[in-house]
C-alpha positions as CSV (number, residue, x, y, z in Angstrom):
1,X,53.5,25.0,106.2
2,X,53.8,26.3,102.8
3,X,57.1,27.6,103.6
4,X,58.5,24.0,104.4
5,X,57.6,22.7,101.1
6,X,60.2,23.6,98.8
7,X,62.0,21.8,101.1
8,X,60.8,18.4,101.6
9,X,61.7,15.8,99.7
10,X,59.8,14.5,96.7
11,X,58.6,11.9,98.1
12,X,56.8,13.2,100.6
13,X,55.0,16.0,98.3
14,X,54.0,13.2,96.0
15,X,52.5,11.6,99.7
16,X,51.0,15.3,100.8
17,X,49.8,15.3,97.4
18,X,47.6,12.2,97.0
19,X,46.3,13.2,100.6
20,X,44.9,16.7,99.5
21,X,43.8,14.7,96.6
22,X,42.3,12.4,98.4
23,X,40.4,14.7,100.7
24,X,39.3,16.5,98.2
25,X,37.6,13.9,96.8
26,X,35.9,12.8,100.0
27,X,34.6,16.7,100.0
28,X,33.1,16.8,96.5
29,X,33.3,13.2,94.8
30,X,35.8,12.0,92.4
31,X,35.8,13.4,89.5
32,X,36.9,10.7,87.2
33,X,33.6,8.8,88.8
34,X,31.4,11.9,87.8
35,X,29.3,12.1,84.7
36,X,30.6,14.4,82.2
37,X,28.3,17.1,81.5
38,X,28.6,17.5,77.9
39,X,26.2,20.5,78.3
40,X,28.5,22.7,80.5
41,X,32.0,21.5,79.4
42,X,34.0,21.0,76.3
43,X,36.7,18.3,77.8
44,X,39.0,21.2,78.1
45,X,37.7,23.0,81.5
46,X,36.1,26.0,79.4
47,X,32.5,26.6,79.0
48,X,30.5,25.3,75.8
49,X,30.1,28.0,73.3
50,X,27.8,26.1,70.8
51,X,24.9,26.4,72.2
């Protein structure tokens, strides 16, 4: 499969896209619903140094 996908079209990589998204979301939860931890994250996806 990853071979094919340089060559589909945009459109449907924006589709396969949203799906993975998608699925991933049903996996772990959406997280743009979670609770930000502000204990264990900056806002920039590194660990809190100021503890």
């Amino acid at each position: 499969m990853l071979s094919a996908i340089p060559s589909l079209p945009r459109s449907t990589l924006a589709q396969l896209t949203q799906r993975m998204i998608d699925r991933m979301d049903e996996i772990d939860g959406d997280p743009d619903l979670e609770q930000f931890d502000e204990d264990n994250e900056d806002g920039h996806d590194r660990e809190s140094v100021y503890d």
